[in-house]
C-alpha positions as CSV (number, residue, x, y, z in Angstrom):
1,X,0.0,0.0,0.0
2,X,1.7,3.4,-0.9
3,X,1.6,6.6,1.7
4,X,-0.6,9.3,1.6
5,X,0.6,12.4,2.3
6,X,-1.0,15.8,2.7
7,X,0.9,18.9,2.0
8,X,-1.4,22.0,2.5
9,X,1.0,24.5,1.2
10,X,0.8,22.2,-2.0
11,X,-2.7,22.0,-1.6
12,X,-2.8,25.9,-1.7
13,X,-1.0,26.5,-4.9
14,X,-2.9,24.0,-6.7
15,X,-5.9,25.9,-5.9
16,X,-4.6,29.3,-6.8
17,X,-3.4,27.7,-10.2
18,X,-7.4,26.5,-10.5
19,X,-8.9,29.5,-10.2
20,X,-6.5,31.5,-12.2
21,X,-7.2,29.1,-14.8
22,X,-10.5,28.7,-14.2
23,X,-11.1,32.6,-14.3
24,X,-9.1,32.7,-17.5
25,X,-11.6,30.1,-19.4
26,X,-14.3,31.5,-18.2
27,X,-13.3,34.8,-20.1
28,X,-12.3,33.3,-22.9
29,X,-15.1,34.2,-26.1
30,X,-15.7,33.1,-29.5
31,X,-16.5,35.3,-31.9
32,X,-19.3,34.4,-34.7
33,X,-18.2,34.2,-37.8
34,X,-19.1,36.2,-40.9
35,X,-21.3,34.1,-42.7
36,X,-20.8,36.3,-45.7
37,X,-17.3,35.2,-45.8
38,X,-18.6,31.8,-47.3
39,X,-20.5,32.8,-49.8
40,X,-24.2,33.0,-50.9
41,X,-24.5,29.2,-50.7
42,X,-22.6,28.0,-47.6
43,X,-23.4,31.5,-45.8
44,X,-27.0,30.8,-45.9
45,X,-26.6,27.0,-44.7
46,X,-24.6,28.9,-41.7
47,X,-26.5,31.3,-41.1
48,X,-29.0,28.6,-40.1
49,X,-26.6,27.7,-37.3
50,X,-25.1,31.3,-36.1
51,X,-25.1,32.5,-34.0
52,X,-26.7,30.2,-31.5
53,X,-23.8,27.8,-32.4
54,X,-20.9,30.5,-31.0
55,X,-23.8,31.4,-28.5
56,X,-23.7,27.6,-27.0
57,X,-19.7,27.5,-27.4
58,X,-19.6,30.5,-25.2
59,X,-22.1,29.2,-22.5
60,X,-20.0,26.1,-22.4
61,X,-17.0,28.2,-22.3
62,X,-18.5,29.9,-19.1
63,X,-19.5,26.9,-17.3
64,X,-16.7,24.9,-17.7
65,X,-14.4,28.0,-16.3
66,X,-16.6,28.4,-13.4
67,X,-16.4,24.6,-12.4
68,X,-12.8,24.6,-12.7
69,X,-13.1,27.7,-10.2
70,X,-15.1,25.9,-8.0
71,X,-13.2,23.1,-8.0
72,X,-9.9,25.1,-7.1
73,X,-12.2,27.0,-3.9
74,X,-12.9,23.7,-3.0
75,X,-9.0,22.8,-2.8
76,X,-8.4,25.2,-0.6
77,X,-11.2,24.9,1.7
78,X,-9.9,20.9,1.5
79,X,-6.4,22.1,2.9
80,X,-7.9,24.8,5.3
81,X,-10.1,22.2,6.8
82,X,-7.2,19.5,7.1
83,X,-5.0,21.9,8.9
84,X,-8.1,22.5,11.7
85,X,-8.4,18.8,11.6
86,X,-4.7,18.1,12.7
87,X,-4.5,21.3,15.0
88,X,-7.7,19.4,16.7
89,X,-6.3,16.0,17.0
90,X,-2.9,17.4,18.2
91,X,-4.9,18.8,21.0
92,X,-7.3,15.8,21.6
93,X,-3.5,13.7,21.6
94,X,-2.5,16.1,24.0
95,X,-5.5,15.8,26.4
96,X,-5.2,12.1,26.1
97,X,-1.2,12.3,27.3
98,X,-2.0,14.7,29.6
99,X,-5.1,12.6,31.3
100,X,-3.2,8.9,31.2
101,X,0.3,11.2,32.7
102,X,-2.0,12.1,35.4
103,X,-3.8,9.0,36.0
104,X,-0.3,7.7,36.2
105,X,0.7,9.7,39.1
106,X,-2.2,9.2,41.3
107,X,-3.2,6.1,40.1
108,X,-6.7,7.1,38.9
109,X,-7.2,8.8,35.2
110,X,-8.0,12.4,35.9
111,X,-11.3,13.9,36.8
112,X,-11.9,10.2,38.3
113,X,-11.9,10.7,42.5
């Protein structure tokens, strides 16, 4: 079985580099094309599909941006709430040291008369 290792400074940049890029796609636009540019015949067939075609591309353009934006908020809150996580069980560790220390000295666990 290979390790797991969680490096929230990793965790961090990854999810600036997300939203960055996320942002950046999200911007990103296609312009329709002139329709007269392809003549009588073939601009007519494409006018039947502009410009709700470079319409749909842009939409899809959008979306996808913003779920690579959410997806690189989401890394961050991932590594804010794994720090909290280990600051907690560091604590709980400590309490638990602390309690079976004590019980140690007086013979009874702590808070146990």
């Amino acid at each position: 079985m290979g390790d797991f290792t969680v490096v929230p400074a990793e965790l961090s940049t990854v999810s600036g580099e997300l939203v960055s890029a996320g942002d950046g796609l999200a911007a990103t636009t296609v312009t329709a094309p002139d329709m007269a540019m392809f003549g009588p015949w073939a601009g007519s067939a494409g006018a039947d599909a502009e410009p709700a075609t470079t319409d749909d591309v842009n939409t899809l353009l959008a979306a996808l941006g913003g779920a690579v934006t959410a997806l690189g908020e989401r890394t961050a809150a991932t590594g804010q709430r794994y720090v909290a996580l280990e600051a907690d069980n560091g604590a709980l560790a400590d309490g638990i040291v602390a309690n079976l220390t004590g019980g140690l000295r007086t013979g009874r666990p702590n808070g146990v008369s």
